[in-house]
PyMOL Python script that loads the backbone (N, CA, C, O; Angstrom):
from pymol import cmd

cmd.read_pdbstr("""\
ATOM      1  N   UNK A   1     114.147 106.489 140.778  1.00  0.00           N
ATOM      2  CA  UNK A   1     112.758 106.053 140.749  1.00  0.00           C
ATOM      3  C   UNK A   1     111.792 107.225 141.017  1.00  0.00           C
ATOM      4  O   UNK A   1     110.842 107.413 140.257  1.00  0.00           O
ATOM      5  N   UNK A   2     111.997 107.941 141.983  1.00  0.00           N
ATOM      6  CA  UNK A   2     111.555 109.346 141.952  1.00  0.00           C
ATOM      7  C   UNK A   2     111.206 110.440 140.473  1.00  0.00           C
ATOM      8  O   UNK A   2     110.281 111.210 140.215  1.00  0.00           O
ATOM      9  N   UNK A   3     112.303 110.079 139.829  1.00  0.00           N
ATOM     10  CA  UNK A   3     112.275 111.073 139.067  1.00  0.00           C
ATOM     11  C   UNK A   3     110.730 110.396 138.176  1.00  0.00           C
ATOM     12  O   UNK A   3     109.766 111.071 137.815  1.00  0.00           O
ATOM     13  N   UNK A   4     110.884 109.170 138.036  1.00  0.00           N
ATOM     14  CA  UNK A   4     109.474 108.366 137.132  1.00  0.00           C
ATOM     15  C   UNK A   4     108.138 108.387 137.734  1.00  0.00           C
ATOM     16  O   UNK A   4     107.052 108.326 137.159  1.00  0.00           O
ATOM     17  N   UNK A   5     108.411 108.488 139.063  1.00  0.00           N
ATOM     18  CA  UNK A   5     107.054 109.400 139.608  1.00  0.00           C
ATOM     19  C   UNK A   5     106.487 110.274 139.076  1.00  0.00           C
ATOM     20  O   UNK A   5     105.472 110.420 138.396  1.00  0.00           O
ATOM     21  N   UNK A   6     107.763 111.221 139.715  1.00  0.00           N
ATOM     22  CA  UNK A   6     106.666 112.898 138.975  1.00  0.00           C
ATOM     23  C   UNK A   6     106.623 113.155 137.669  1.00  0.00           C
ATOM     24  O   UNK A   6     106.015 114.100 137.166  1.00  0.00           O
ATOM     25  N   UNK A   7     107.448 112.087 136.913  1.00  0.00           N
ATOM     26  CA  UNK A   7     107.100 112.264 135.638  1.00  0.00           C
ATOM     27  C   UNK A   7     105.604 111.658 134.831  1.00  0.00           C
ATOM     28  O   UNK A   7     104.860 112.194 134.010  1.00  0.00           O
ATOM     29  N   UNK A   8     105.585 110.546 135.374  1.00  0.00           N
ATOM     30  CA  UNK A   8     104.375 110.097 135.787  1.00  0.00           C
ATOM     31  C   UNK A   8     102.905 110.851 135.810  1.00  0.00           C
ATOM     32  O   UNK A   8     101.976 110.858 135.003  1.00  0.00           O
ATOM     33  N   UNK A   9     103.091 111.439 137.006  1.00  0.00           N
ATOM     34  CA  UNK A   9     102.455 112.234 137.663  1.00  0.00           C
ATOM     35  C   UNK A   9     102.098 113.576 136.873  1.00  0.00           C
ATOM     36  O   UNK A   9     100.906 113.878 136.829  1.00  0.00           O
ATOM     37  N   UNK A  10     102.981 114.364 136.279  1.00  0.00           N
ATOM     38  CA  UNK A  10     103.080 115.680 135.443  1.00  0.00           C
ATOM     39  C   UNK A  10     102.289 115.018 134.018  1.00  0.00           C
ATOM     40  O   UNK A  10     101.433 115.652 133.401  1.00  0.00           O
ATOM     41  N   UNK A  11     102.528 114.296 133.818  1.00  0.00           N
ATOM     42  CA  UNK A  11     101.819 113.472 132.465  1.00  0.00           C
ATOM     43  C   UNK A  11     100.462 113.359 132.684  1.00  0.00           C
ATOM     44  O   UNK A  11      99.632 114.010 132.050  1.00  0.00           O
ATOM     45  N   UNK A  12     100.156 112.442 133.682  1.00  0.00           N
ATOM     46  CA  UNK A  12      98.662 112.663 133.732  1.00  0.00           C
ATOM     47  C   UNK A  12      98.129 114.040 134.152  1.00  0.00           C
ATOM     48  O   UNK A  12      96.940 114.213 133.882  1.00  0.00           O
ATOM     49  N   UNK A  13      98.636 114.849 134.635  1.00  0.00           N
ATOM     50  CA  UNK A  13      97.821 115.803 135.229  1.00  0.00           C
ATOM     51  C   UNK A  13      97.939 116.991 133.947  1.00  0.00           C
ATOM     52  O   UNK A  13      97.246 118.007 133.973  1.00  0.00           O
ATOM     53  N   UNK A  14      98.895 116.706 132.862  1.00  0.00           N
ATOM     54  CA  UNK A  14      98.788 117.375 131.530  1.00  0.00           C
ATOM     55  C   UNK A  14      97.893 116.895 131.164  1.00  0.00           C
ATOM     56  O   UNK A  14      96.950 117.676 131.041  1.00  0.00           O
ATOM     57  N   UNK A  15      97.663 115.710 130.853  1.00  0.00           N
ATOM     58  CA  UNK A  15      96.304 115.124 129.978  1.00  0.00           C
ATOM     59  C   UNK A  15      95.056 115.209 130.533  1.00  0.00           C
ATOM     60  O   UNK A  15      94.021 115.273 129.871  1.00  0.00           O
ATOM     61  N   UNK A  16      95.153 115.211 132.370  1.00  0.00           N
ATOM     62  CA  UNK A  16      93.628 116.136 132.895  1.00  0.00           C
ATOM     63  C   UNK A  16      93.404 117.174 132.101  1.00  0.00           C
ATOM     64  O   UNK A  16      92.602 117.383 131.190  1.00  0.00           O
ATOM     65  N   UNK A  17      94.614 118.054 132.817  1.00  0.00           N
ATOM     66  CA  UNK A  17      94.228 119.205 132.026  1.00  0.00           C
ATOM     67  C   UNK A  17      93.778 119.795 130.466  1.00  0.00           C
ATOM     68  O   UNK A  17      93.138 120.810 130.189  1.00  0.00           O
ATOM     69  N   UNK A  18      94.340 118.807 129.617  1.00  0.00           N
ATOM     70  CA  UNK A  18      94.049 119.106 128.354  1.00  0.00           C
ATOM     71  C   UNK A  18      92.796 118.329 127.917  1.00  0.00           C
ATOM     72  O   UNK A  18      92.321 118.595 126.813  1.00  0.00           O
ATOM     73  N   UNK A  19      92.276 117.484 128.612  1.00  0.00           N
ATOM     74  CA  UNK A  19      90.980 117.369 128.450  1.00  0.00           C
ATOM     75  C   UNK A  19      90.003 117.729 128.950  1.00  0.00           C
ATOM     76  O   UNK A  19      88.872 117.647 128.471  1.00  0.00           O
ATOM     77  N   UNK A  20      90.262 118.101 129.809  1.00  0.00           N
ATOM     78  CA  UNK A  20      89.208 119.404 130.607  1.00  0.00           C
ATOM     79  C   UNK A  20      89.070 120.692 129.734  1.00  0.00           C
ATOM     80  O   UNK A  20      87.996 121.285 129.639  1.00  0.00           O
ATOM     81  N   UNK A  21      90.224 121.101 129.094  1.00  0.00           N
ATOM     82  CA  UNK A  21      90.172 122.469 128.016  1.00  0.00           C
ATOM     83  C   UNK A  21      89.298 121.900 126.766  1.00  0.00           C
ATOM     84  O   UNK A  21      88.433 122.612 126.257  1.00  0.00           O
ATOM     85  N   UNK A  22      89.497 120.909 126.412  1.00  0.00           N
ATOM     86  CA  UNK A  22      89.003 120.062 125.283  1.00  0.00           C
ATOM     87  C   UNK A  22      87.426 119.935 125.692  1.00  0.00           C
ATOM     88  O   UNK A  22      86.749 120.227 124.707  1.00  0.00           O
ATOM     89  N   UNK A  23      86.990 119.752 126.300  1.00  0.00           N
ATOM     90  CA  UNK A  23      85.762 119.444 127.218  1.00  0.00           C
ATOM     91  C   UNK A  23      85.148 120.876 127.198  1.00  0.00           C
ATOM     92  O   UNK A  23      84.028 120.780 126.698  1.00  0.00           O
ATOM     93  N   UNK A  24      85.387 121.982 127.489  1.00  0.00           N
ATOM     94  CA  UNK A  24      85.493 123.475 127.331  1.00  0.00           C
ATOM     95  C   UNK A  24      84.899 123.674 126.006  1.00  0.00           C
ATOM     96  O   UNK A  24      83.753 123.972 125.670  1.00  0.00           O
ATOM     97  N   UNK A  25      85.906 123.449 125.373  1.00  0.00           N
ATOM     98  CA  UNK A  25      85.791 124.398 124.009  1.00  0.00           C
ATOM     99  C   UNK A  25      84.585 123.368 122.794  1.00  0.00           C
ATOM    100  O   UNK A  25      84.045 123.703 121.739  1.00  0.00           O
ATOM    101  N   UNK A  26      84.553 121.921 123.670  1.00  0.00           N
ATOM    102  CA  UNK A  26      83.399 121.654 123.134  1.00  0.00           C
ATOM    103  C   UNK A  26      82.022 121.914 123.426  1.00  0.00           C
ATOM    104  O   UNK A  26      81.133 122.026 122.582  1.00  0.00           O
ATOM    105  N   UNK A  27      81.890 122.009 124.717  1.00  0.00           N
ATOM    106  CA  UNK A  27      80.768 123.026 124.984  1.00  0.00           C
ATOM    107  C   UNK A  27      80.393 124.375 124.744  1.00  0.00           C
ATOM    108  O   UNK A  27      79.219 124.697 124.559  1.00  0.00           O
ATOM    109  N   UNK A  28      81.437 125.260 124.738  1.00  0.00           N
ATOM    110  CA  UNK A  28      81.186 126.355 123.607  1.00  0.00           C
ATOM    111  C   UNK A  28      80.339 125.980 122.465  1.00  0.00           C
ATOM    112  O   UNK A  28      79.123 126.170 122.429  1.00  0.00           O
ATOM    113  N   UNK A  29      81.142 125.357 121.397  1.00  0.00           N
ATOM    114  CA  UNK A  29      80.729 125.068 120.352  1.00  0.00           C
ATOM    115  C   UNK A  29      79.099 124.606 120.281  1.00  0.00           C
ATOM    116  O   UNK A  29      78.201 125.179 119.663  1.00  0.00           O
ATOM    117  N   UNK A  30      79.020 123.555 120.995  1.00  0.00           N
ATOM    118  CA  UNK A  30      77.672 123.186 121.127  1.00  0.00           C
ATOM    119  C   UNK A  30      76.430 124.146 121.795  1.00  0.00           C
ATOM    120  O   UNK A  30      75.256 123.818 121.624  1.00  0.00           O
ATOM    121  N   UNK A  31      76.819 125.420 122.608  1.00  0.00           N
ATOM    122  CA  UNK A  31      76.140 126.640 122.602  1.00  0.00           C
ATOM    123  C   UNK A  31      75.496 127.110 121.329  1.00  0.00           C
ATOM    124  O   UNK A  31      74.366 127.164 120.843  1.00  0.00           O
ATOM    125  N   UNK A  32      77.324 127.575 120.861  1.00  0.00           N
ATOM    126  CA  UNK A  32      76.877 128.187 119.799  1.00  0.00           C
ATOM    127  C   UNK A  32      75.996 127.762 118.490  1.00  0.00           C
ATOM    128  O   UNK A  32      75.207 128.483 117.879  1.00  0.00           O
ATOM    129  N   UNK A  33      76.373 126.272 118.195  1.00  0.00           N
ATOM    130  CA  UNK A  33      75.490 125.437 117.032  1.00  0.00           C
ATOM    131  C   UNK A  33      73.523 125.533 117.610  1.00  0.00           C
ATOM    132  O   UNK A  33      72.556 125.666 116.859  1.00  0.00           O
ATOM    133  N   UNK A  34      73.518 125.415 119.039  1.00  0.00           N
ATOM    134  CA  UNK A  34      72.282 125.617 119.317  1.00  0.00           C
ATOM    135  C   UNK A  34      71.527 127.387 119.004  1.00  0.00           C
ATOM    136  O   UNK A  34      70.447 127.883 118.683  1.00  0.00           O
ATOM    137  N   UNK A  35      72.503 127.685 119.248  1.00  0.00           N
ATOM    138  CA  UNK A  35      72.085 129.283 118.855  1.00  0.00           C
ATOM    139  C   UNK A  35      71.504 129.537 117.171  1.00  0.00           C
ATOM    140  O   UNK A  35      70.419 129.981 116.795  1.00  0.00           O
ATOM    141  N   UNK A  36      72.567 129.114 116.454  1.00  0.00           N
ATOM    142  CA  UNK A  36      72.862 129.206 115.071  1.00  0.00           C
ATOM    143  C   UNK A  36      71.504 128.360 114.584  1.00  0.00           C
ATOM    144  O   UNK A  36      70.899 128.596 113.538  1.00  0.00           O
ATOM    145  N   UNK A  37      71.165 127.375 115.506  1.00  0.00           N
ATOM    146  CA  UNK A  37      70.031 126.701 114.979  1.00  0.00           C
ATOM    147  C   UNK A  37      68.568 127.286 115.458  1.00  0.00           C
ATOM    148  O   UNK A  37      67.467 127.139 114.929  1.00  0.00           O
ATOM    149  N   UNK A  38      68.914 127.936 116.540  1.00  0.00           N
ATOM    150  CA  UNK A  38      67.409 128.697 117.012  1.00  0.00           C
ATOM    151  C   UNK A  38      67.289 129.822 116.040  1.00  0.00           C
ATOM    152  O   UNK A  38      66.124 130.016 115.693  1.00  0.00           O
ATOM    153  N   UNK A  39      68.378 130.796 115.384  1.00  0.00           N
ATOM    154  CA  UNK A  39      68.133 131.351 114.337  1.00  0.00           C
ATOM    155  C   UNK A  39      67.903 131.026 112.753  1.00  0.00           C
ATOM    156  O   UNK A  39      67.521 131.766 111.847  1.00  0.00           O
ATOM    157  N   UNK A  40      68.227 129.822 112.751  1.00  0.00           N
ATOM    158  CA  UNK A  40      67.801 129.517 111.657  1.00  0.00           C
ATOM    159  C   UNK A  40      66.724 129.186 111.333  1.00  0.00           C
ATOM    160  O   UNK A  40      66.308 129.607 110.254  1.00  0.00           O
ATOM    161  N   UNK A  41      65.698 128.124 112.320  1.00  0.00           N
ATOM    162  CA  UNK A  41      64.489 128.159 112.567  1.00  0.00           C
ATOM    163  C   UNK A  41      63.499 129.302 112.917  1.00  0.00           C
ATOM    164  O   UNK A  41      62.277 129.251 112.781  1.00  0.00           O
ATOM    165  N   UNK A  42      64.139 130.211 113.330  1.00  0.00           N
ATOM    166  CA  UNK A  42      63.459 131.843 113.310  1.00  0.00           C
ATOM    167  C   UNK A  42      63.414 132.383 111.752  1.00  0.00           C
ATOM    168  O   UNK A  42      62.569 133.015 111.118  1.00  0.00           O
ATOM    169  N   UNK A  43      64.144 132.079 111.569  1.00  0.00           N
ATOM    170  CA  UNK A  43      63.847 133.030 109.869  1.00  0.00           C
ATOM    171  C   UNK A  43      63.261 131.922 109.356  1.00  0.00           C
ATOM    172  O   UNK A  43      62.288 132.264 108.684  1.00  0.00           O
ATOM    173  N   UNK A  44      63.406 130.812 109.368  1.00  0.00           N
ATOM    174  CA  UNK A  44      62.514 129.879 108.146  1.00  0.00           C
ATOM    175  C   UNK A  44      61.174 129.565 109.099  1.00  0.00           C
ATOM    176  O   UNK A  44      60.445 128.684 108.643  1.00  0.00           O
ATOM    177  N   UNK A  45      60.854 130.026 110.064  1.00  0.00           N
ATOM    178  CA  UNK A  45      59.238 130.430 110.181  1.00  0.00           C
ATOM    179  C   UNK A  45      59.024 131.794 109.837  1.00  0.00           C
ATOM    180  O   UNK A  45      57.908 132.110 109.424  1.00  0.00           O
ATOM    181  N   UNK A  46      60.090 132.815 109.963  1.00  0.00           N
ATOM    182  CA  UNK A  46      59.724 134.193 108.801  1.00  0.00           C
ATOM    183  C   UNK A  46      59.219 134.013 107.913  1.00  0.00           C
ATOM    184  O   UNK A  46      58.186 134.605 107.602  1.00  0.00           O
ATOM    185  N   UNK A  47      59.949 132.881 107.007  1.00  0.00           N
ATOM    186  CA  UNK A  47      59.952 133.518 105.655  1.00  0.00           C
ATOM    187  C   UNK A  47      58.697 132.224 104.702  1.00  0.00           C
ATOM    188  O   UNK A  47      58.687 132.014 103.489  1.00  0.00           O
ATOM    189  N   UNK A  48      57.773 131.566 105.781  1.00  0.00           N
ATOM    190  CA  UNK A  48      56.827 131.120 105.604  1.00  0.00           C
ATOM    191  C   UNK A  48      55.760 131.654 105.172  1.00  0.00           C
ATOM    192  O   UNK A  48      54.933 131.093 104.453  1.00  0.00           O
ATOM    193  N   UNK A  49      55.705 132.902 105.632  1.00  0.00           N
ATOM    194  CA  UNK A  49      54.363 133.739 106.099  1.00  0.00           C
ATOM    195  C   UNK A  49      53.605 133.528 104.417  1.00  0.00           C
ATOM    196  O   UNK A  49      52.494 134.000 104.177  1.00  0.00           O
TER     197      UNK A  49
END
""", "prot")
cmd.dss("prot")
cmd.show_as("cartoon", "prot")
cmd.util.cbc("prot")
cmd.orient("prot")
């Protein structure tokens, strides 16, 4: 019964963990799309003039 514990146990704390990395690398992303969009709105008020 032990052994279904920590197996248990190792399972969820994989799937913390891999959604916490997941959680990560979506906030990156959403940096970067904000970036990509502050430059894009920079040149298309450039290229208004």
């Amino acid at each position: 019964m032990t052994f279904f514990a920590i197996g248990y146990t190792v399972i969820w704390l994989l799937l913390l963990g891999y959604t916490l990395f997941i959680h990560g690398q979506q906030r990156k992303l959403e940096k970067e799309v904000e970036l990509l969009q502050e430059l894009v709105d920079e040149r298309s008020k450039g290229t208004r003039r």
